[in-house]
Backbone bond lengths (Angstrom), bond angles and torsions (degrees), N, CA, C in turn:
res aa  C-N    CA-C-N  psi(-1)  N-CA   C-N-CA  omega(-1)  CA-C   N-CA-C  phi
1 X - - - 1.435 - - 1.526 108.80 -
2 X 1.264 127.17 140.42 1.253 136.44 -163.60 1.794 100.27 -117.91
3 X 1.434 109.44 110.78 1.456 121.93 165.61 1.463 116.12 -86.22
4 X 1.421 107.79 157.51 1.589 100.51 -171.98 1.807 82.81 -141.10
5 X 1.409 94.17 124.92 1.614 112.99 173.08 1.300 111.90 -75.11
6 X 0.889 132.73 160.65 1.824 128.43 153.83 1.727 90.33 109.63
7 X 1.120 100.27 -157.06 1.721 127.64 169.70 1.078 108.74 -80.66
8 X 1.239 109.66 131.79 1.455 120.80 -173.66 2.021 99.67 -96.89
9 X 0.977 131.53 151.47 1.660 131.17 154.53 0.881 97.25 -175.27
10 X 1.883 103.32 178.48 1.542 122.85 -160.07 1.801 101.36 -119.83
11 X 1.595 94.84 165.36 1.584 93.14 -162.18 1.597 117.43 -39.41
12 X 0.984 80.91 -15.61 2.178 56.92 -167.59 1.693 97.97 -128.99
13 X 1.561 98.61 51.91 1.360 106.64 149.12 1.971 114.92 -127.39
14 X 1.601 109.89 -176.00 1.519 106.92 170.59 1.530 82.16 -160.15
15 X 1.250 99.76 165.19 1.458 119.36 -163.74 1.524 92.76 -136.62
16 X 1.637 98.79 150.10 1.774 107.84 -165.21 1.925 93.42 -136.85
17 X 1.073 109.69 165.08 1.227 129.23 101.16 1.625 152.11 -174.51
18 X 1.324 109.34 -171.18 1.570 96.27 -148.15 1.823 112.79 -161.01
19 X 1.315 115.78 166.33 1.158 95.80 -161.44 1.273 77.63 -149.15
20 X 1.705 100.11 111.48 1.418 128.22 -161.43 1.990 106.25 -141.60
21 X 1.457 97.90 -178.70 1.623 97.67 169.15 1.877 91.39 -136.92
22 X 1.641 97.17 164.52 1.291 104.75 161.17 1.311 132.09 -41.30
23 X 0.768 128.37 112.23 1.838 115.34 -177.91 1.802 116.23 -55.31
24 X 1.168 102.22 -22.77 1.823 93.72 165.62 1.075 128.72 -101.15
25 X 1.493 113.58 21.04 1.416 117.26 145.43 1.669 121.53 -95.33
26 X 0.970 109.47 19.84 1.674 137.65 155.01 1.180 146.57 -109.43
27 X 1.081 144.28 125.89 0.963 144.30 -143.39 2.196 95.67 -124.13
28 X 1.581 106.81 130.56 1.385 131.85 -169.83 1.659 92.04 12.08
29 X 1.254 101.68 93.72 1.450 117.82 164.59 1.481 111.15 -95.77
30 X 1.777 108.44 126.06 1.483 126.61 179.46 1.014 106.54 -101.95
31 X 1.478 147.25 154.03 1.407 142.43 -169.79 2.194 83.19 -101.74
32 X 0.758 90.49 141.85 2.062 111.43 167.78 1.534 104.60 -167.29
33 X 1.482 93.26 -175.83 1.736 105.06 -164.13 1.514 93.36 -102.61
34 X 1.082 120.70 168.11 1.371 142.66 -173.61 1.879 100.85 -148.15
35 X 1.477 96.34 108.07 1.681 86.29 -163.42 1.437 130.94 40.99
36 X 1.179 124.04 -145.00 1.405 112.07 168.80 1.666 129.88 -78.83
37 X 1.185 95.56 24.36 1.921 107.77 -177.22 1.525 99.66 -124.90
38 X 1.754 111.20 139.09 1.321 122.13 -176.62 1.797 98.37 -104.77
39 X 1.717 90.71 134.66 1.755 82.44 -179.48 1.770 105.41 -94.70
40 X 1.134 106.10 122.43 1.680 116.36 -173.59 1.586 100.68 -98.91
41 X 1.594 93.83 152.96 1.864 101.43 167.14 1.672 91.93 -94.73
42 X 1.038 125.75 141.06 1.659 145.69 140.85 1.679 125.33 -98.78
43 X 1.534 113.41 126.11 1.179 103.09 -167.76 1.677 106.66 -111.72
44 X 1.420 123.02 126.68 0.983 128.76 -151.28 1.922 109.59 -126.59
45 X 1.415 108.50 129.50 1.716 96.39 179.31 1.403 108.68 -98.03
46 X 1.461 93.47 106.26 1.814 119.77 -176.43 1.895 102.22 -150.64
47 X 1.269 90.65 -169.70 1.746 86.17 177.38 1.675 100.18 -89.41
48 X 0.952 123.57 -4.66 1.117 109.46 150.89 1.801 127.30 -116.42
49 X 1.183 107.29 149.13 1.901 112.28 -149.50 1.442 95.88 -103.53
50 X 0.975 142.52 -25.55 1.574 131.93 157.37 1.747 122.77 -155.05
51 X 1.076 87.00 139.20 1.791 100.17 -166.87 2.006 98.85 -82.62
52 X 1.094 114.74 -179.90 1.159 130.46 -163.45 1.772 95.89 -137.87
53 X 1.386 137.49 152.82 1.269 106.06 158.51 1.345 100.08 149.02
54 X 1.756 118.01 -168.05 1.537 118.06 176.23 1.520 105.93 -111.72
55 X 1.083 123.22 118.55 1.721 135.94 167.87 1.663 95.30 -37.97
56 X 1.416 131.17 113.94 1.577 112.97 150.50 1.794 107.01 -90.53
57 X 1.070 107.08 -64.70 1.745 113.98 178.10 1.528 92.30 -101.95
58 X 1.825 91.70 154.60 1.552 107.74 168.74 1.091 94.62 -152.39
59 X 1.189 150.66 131.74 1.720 147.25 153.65 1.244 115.07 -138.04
60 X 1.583 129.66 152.14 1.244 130.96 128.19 1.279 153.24 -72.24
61 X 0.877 139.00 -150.72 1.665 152.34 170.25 1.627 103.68 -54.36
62 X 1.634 94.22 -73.47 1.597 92.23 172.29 1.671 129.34 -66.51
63 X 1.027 127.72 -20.26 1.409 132.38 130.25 1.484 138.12 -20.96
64 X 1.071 134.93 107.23 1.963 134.05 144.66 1.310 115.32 -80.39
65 X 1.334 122.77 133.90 1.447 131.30 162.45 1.410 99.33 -71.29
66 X 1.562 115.10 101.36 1.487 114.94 158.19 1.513 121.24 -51.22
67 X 0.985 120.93 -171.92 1.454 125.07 173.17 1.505 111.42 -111.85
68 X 1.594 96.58 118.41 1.371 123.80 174.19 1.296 137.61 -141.49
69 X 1.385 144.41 -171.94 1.156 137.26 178.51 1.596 122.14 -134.82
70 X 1.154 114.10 176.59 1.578 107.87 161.68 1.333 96.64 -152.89
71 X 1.327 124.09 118.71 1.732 133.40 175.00 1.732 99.10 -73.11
72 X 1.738 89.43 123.65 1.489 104.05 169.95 1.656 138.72 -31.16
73 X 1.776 86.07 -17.64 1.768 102.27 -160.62 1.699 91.55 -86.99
74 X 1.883 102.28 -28.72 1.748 86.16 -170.23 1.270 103.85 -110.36
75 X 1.244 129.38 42.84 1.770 146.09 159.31 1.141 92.57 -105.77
76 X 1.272 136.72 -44.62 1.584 138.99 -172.63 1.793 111.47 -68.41
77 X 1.063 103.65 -28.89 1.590 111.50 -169.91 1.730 98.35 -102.58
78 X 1.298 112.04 -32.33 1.566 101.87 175.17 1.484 112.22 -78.64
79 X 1.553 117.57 -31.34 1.566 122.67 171.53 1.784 89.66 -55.58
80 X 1.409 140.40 -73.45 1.234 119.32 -147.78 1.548 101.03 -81.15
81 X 1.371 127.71 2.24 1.660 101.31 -169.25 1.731 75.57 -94.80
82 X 0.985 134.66 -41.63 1.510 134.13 169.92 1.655 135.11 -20.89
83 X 1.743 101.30 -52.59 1.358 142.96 152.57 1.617 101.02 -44.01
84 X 0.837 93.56 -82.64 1.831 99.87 -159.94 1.718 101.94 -70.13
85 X 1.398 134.46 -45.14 1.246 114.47 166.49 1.664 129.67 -60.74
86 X 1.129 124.22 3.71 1.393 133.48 176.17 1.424 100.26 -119.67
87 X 1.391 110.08 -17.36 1.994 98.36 175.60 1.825 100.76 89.34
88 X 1.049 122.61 30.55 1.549 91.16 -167.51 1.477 82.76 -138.56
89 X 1.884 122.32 170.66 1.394 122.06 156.16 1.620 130.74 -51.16
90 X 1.051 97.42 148.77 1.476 121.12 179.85 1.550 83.52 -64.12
91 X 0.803 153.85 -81.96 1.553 159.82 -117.01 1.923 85.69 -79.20
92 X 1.671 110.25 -19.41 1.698 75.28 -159.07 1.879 96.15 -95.84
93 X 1.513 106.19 -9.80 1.393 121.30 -173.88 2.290 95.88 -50.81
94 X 1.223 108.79 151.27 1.694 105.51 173.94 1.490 100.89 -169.15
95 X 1.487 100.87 161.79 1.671 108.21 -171.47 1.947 93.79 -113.13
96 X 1.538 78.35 122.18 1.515 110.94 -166.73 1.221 104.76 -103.48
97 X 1.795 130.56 135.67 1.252 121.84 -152.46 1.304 91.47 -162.36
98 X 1.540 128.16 141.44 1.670 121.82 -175.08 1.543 98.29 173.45
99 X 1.729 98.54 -164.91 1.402 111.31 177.69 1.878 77.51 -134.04
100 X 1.378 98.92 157.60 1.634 103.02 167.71 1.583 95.38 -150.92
101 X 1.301 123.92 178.87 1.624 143.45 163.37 1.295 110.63 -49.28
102 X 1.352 120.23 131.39 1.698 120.40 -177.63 1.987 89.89 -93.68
């Protein structure tokens, strides 16, 4: 029997995640880099319709989430360089995690 680690979904989904803010708690958001990280919009079916933020994982179907990490200290430093390049609180920045529509 063959197990499959990671996120499981069906073709015409991809699974993310990311540690982003609502996009309407922003005001005319441009996607640019922030050091060596690009801040992307992702559009997600939740009550909220697209996030703002830094991509950590993105995959599909044909995709496995290898095994990896992210140390708390540099989620903490991408939440505030995140914060302050969009202008908004730290408190509203969050790590956003799902499957959505490819």
């Amino acid at each position: 029997m063959k197990i499959r680690n990671g996120f499981v979904s069906n073709s015409s989904s991809s699974s993310f995640i990311m540690i982003g803010v609502d996009v309407a708690k922003i005001n005319n958001f441009k996607e640019r880099k922030v050091g060596n990280r690009m801040i992307e919009s992702l559009y997600i079916e939740s009550d909220i319709d697209e996030l703002v933020g830094f991509v950590l994982a993105h995959y599909s179907d044909e995709d496995y989430l290898e095994a990896n990490n992210f140390p708390i200290g540099e989620i903490s430093k991408l939440s505030n360089d995140l914060a302050k390049e969009l202008n908004v609180d730290v408190s509203e920045v969050k790590l956003y995690f799902g499957t959505r529509p490819s």
